[in-house]
Backbone as CSV, one residue per row, in Angstrom:
resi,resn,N_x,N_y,N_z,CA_x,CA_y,CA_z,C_x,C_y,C_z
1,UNK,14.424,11.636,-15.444,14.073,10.463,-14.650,12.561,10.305,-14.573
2,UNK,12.556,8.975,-14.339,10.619,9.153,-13.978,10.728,7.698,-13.276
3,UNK,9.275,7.611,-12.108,8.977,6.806,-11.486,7.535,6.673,-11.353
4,UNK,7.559,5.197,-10.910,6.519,4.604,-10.684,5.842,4.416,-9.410
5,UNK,4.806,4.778,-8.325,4.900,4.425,-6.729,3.395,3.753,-7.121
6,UNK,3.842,2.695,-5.920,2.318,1.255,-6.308,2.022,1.792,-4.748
7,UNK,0.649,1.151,-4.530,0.134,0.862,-3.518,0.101,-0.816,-3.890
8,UNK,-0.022,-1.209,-2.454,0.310,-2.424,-2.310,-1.389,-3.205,-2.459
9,UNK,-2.177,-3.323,-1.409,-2.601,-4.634,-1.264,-4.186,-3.809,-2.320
10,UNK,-4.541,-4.932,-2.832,-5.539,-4.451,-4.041,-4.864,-3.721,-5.623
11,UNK,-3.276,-2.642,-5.174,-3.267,-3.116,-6.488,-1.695,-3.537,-7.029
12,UNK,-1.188,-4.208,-6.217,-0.320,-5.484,-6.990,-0.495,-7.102,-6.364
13,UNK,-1.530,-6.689,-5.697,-1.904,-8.011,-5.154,-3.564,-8.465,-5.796
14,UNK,-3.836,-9.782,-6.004,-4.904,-10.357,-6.181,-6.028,-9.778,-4.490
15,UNK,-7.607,-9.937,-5.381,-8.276,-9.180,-4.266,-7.984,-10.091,-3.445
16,UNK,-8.269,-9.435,-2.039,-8.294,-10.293,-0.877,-8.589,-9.449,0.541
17,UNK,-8.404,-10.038,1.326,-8.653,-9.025,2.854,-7.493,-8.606,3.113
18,UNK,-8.271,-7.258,3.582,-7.275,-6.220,4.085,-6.070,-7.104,5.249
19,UNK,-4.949,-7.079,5.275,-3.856,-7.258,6.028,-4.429,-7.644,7.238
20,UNK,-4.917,-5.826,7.663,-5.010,-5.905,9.245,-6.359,-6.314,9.633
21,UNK,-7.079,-6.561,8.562,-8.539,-6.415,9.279,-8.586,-8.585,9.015
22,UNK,-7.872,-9.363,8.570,-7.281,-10.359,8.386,-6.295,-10.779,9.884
23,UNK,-5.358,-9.945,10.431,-5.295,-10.115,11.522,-5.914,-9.943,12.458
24,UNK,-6.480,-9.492,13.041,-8.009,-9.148,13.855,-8.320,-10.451,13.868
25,UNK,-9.274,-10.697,12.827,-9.718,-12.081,12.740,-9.169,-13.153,12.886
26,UNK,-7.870,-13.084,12.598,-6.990,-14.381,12.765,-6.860,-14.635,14.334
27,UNK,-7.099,-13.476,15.034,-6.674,-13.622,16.503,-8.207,-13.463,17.669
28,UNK,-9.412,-13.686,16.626,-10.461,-13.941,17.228,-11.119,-12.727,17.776
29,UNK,-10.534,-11.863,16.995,-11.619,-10.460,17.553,-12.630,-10.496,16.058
30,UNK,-13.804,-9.655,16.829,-14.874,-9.077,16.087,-14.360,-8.006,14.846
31,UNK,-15.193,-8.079,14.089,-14.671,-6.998,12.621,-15.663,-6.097,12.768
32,UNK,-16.668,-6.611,13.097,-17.995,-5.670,12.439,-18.080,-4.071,13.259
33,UNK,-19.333,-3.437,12.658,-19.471,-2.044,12.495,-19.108,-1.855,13.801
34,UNK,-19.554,-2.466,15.095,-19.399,-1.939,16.664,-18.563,-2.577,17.301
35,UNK,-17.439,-2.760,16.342,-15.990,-3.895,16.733,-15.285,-2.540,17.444
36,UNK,-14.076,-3.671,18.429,-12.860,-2.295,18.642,-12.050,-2.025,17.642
37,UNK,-12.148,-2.957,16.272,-11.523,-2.747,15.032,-11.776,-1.488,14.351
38,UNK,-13.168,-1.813,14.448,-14.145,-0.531,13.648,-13.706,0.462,14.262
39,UNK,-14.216,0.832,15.518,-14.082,2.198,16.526,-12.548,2.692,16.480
40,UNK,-11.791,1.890,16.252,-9.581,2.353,16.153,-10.171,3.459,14.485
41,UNK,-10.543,2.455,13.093,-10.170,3.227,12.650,-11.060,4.783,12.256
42,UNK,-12.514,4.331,12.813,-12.907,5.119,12.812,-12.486,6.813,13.677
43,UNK,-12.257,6.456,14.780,-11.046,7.732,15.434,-10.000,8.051,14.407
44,UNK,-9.399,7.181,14.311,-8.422,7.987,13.203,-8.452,8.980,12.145
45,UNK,-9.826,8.284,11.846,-10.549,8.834,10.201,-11.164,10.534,10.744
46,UNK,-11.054,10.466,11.642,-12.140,11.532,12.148,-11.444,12.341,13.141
47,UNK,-9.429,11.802,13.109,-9.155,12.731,13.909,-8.849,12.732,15.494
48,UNK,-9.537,11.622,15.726,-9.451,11.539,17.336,-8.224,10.999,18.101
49,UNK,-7.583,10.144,17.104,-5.982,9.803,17.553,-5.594,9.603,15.720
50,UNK,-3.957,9.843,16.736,-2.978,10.027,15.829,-2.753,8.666,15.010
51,UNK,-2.309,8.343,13.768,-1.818,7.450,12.985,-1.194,6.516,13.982
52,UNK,0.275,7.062,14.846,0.803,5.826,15.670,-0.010,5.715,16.361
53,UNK,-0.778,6.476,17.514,-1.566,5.777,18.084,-2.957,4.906,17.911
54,UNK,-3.513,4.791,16.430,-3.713,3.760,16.208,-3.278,2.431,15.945
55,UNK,-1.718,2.764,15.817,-0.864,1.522,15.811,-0.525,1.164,17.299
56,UNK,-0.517,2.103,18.272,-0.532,1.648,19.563,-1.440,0.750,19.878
57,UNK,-2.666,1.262,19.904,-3.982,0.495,20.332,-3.923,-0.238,19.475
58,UNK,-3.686,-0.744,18.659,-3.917,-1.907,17.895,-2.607,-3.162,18.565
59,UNK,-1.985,-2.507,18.396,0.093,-3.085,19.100,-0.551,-4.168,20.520
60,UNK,-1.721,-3.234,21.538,-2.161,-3.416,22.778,-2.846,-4.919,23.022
61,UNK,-4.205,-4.311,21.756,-5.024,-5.089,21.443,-4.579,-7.116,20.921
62,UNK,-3.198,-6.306,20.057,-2.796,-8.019,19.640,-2.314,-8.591,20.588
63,UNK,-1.101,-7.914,21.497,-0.170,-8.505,22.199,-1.404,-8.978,23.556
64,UNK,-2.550,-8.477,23.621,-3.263,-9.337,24.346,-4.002,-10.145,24.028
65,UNK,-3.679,-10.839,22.821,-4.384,-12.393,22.228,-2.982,-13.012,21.626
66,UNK,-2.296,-12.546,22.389,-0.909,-13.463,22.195,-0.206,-13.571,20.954
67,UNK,-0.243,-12.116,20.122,0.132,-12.243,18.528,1.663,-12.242,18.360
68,UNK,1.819,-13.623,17.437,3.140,-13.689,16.814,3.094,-13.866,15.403
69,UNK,4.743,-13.422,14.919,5.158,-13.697,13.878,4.532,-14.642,12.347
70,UNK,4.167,-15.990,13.380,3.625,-16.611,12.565,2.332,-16.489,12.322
71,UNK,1.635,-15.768,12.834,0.273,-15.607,12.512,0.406,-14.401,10.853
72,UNK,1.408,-13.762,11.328,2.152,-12.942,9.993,2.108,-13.705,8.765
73,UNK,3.112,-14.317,8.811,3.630,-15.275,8.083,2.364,-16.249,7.227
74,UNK,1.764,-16.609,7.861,0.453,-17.129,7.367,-0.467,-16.325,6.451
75,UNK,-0.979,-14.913,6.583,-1.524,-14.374,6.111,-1.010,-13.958,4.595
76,UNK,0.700,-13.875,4.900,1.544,-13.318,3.744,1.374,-14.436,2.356
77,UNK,1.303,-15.854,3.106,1.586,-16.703,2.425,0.071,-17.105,1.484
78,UNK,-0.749,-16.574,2.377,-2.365,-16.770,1.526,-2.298,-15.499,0.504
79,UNK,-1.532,-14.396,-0.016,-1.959,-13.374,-0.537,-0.805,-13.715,-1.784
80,UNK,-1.559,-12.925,-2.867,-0.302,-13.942,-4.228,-0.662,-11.930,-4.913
81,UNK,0.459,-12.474,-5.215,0.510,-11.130,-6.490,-0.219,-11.367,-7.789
82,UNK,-0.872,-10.154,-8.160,-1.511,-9.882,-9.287,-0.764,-10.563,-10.856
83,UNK,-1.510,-11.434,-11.791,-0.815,-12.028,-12.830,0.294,-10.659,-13.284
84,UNK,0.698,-10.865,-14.030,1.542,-9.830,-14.833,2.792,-8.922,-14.122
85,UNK,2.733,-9.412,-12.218,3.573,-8.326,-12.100,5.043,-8.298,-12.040
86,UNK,5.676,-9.719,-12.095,6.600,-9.643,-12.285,7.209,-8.823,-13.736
87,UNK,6.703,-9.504,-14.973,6.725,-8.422,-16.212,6.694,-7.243,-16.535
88,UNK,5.789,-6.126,-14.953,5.966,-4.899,-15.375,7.111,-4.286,-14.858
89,UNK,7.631,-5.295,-13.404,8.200,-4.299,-12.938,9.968,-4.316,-13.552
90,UNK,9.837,-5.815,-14.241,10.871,-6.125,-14.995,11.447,-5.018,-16.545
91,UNK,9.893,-4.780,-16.812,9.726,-3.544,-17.776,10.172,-2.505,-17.508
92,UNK,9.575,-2.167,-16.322,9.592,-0.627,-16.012,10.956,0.110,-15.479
93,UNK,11.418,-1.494,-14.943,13.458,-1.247,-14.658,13.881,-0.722,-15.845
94,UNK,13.481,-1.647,-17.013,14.362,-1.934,-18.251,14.625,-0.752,-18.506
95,UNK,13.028,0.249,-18.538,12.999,1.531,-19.290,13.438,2.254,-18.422
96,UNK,13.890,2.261,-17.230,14.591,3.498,-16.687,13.860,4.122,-15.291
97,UNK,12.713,3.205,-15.234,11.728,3.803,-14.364,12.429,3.436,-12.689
98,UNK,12.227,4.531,-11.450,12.393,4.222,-10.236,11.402,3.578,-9.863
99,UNK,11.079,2.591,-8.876,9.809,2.016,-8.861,10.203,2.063,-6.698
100,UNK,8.822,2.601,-6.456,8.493,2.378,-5.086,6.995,1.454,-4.362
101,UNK,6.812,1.288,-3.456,6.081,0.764,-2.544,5.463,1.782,-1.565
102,UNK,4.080,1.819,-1.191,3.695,2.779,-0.417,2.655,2.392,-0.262
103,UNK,2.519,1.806,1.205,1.221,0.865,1.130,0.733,1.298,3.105
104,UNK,-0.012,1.344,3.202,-0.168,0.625,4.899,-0.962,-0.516,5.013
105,UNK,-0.288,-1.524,4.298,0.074,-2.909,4.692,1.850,-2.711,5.932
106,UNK,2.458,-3.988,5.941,3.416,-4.088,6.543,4.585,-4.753,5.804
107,UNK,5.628,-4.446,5.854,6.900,-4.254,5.195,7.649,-5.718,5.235
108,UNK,7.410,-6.444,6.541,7.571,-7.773,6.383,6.425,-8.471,5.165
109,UNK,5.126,-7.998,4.914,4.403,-8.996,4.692,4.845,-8.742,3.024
110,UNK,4.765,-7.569,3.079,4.772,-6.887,1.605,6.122,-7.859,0.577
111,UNK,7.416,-8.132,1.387,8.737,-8.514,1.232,8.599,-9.832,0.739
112,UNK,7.390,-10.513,1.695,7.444,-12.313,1.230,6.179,-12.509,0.479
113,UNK,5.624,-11.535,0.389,4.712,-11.286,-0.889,5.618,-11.547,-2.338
114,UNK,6.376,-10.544,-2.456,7.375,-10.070,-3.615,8.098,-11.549,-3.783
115,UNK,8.808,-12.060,-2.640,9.514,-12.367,-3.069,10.380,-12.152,-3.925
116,UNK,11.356,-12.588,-4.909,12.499,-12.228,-5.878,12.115,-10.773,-6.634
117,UNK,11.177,-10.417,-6.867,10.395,-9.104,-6.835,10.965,-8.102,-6.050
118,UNK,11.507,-8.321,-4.840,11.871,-7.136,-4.326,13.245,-6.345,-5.035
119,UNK,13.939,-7.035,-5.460,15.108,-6.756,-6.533,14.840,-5.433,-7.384
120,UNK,13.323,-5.251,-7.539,13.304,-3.956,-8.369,12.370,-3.111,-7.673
121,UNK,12.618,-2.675,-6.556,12.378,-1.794,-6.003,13.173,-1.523,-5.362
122,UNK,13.192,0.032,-5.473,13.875,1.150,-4.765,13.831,1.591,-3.393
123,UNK,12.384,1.554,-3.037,11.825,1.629,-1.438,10.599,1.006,-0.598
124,UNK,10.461,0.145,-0.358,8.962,-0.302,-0.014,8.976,0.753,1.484
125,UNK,7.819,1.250,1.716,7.163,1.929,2.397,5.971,1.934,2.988
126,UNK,6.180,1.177,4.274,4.465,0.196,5.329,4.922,0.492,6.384
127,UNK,3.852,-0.120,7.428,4.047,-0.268,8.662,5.235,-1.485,8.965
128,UNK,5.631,-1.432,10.106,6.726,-2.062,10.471,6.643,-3.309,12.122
129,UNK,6.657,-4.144,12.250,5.692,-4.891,13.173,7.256,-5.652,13.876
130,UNK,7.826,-5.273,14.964,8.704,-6.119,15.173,8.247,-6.928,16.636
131,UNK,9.125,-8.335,16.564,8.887,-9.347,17.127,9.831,-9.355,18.149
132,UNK,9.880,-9.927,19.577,10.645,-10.452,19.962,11.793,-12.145,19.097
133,UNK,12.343,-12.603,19.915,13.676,-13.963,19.614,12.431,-14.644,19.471
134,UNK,11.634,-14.865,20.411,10.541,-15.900,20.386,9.213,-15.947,19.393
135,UNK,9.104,-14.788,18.617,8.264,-14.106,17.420,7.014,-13.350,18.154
136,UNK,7.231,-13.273,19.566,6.275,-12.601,20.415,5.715,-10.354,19.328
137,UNK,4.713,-10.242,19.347,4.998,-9.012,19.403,5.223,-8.131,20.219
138,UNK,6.255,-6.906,19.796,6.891,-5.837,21.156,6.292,-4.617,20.683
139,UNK,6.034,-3.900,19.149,5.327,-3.017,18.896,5.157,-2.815,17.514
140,UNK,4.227,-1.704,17.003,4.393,-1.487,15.711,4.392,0.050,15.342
141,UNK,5.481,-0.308,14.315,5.834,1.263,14.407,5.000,1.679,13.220
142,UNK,4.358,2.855,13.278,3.463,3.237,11.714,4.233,4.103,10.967
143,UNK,3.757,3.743,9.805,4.584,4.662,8.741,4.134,6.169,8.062
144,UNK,5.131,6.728,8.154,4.262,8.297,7.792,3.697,8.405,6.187
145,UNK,3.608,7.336,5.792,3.674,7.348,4.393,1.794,6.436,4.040
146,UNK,0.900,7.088,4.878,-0.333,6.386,4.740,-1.723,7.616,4.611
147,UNK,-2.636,7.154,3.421,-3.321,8.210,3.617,-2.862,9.669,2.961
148,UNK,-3.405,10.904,4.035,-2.394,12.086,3.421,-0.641,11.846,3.012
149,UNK,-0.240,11.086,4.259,0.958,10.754,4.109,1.469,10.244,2.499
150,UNK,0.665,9.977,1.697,1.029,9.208,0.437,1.337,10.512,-0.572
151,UNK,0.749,11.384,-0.513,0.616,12.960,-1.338,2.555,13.276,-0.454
152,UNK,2.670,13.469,0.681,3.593,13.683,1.539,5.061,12.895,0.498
153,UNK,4.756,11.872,0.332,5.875,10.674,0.232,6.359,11.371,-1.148
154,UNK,5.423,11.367,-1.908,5.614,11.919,-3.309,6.626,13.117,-3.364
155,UNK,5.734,14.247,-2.409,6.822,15.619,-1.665,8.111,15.738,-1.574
156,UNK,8.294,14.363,-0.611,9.640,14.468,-0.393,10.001,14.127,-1.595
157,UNK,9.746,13.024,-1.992,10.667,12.218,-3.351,10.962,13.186,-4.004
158,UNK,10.295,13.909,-4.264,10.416,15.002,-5.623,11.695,15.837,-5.021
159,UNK,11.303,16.324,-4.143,12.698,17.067,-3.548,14.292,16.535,-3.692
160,UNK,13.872,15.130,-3.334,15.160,14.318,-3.090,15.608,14.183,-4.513
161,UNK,14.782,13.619,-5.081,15.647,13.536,-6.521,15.282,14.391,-7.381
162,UNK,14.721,15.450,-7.394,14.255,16.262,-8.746,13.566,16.042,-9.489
163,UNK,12.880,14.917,-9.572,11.819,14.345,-10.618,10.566,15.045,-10.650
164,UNK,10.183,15.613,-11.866,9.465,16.865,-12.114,8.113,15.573,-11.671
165,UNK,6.778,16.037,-10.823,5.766,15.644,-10.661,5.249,15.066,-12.147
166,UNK,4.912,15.509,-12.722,4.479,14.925,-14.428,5.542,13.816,-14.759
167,UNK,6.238,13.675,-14.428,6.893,11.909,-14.950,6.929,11.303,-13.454
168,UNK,6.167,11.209,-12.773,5.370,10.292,-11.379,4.203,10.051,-11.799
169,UNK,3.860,8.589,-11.908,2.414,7.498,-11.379,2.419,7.235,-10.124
170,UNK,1.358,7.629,-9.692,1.405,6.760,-8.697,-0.167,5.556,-8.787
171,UNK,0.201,4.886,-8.801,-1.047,3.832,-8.977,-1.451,2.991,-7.814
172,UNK,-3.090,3.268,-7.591,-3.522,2.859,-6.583,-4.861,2.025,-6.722
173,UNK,-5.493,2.047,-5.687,-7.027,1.572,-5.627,-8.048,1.785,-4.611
174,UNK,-7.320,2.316,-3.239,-8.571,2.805,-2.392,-8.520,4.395,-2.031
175,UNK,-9.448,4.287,-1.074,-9.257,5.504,-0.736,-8.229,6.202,-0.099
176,UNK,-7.224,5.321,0.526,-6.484,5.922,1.175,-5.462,6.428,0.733
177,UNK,-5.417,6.295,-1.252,-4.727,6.244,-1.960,-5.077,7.959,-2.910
178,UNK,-6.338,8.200,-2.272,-6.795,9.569,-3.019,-5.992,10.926,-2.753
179,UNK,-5.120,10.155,-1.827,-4.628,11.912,-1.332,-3.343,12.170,-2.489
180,UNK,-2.714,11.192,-2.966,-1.751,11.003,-3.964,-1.647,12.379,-4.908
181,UNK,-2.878,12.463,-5.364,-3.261,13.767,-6.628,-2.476,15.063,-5.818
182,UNK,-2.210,14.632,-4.762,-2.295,16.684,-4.286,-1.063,16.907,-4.344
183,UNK,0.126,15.853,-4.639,1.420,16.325,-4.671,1.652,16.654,-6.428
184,UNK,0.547,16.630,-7.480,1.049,17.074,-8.957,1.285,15.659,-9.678
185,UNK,1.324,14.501,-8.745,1.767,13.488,-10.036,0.488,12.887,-10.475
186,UNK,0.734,12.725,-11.398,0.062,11.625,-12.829,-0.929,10.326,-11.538
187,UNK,-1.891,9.729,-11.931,-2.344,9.545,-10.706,-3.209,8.009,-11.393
188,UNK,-2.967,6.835,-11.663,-3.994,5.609,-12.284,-4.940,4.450,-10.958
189,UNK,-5.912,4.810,-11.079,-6.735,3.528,-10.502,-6.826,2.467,-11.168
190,UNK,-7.075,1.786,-10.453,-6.985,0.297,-10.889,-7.744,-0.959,-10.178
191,UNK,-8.565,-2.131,-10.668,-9.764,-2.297,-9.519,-10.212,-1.634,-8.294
192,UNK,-11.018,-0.333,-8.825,-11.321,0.590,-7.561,-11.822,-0.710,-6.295
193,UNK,-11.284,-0.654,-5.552,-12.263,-0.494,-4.120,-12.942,0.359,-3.477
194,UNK,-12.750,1.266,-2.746,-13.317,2.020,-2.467,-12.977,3.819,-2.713
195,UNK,-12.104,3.541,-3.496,-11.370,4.857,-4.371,-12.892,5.277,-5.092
196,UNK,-12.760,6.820,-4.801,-13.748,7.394,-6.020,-13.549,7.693,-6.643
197,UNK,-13.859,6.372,-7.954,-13.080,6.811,-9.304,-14.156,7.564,-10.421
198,UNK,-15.020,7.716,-9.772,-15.451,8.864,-11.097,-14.380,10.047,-11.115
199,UNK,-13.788,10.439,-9.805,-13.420,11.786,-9.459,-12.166,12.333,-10.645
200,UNK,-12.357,12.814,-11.691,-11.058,12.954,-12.752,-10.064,13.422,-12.068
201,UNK,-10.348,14.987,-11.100,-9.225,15.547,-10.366,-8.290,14.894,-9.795
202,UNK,-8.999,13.520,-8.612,-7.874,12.722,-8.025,-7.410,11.274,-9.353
203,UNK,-8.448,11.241,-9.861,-7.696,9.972,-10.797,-7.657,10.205,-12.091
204,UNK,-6.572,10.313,-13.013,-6.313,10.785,-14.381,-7.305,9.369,-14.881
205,UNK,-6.309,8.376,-14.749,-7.300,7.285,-15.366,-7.637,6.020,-14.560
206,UNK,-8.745,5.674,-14.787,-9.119,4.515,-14.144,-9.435,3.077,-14.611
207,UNK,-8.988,1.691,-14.634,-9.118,0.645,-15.103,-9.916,-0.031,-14.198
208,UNK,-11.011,-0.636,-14.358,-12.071,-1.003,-13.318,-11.741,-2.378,-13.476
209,UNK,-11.401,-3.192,-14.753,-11.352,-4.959,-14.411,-9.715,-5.429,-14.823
210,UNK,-9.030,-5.480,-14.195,-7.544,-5.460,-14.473,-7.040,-6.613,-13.977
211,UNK,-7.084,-7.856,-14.609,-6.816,-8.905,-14.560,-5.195,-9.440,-14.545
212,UNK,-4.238,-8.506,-15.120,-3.413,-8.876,-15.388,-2.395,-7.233,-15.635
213,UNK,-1.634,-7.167,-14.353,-0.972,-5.590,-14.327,-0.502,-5.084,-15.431
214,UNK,0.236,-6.210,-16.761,0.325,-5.359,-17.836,-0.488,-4.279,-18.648
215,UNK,-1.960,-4.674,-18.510,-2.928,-3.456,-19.006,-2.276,-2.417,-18.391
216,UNK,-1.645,-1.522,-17.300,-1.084,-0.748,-17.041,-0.315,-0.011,-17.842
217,UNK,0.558,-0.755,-18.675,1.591,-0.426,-19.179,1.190,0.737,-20.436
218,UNK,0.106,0.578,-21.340,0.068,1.542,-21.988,-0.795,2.777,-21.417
219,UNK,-1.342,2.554,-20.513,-1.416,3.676,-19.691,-0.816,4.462,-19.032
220,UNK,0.358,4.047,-18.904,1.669,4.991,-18.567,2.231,5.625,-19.820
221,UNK,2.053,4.917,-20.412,2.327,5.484,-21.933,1.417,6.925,-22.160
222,UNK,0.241,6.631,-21.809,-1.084,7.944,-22.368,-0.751,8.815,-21.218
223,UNK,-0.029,8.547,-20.036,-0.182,9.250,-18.963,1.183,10.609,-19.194
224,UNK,1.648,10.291,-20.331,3.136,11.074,-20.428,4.158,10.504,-20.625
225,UNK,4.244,9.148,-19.726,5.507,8.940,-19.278,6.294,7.790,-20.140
226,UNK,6.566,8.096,-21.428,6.787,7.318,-22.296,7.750,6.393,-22.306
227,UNK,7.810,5.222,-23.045,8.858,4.209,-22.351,8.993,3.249,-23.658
């Protein structure tokens, strides 16, 4: 068996703003360096609260500028998928490949992103944002699958199905995507953002102008995982 795990926003999506730092703004808070945006993830980064409880304080922060559904919905609808991706993932079925999602984006947004796309995936894996009847928000649950958590996700998978680490990609683009390398799989960047892609250890290979996700494809090829 062999599989494929994407990160979501940067690399099967056209560039654009981050999800959450897009909601923030949509709901009239500050972004910048001495934002309460900044200061959430900076604690995190450094340890000072936990993953959910940056989804708490953030959960706090919206539901007191009155965040709904449709402010969701809006953002999903401005973000378009990368040319080519319906074709790979249509490919990568053909040949046999499992294909996952592992993003901390959010699982609604990720879904009406895809659209008819979701058909070939196996698991999308985000944060989770549920609404009240009225599209009010009630909380958001975070996903263990962000960051270290992404090396983690791989862990389990491997367990669950046996799939030897060397026939796993996981293909990404930021940093939060670097921890990936430490579970053994095969590892491709792709318009770095803020991924350090000189680093060979965390990234086998790196594609810096990737216009169109099929360039991927023979890089899975060089990566082992033949198809």
């Amino acid at each position: 068996m062999k599989s494929v795990i994407f990160d979501f926003d940067g690399t099967l999506t056209c560039k654009n703003s981050n999800v959450w730092k897009s909601i923030w703004q949509n709901l009239g808070f500050d972004v910048g360096k001495n934002s309460h945006y900044a200061k959430l993830y900076g604690d995190f980064i450094s340890e000072k609260i936990t993953h959910q409880q940056w989804c708490d304080l953030t959960c706090e922060a919206f539901i007191s500028k009155g965040m709904n559904k449709s402010v969701l919905d809006e953002i999903a609808d401005k973000t378009k998928l990368i040319s080519g991706a319906h074709e790979v993932f249509e490919t990568l079925k053909k040949e046999g490949f499992s294909l996952h999602i592992v993003s901390g984006n959010i699982i609604s947004v990720i879904e009406r992103v895809l659209g008819e796309n979701v058909k070939f995936f196996d698991s999308i894996n985000a944060n989770v944002l549920q609404f009240d009847e009225r599209g009010r928000l009630l909380h958001i649950q975070g996903t263990n699958y962000d960051f270290a958590g992404k090396a983690r996700f791989v862990e389990e998978f491997k367990i669950k199905t046996g799939i030897l680490a060397k026939n796993i990609v996981f293909v990404g683009n930021g940093g939060n995507d670097e921890w990936a390398y430490l579970s053994g799989c095969r590892t491709l960047c792709i318009n770095p953002d803020d991924a350090e892609k000189s680093n060979s250890t965390k990234w086998h290979i790196v594609l810096n102008d990737v216009s169109d996700l099929k360039q991927i494809l023979p890089e899975i090829n060089n990566l082992g995982l033949k198809m």
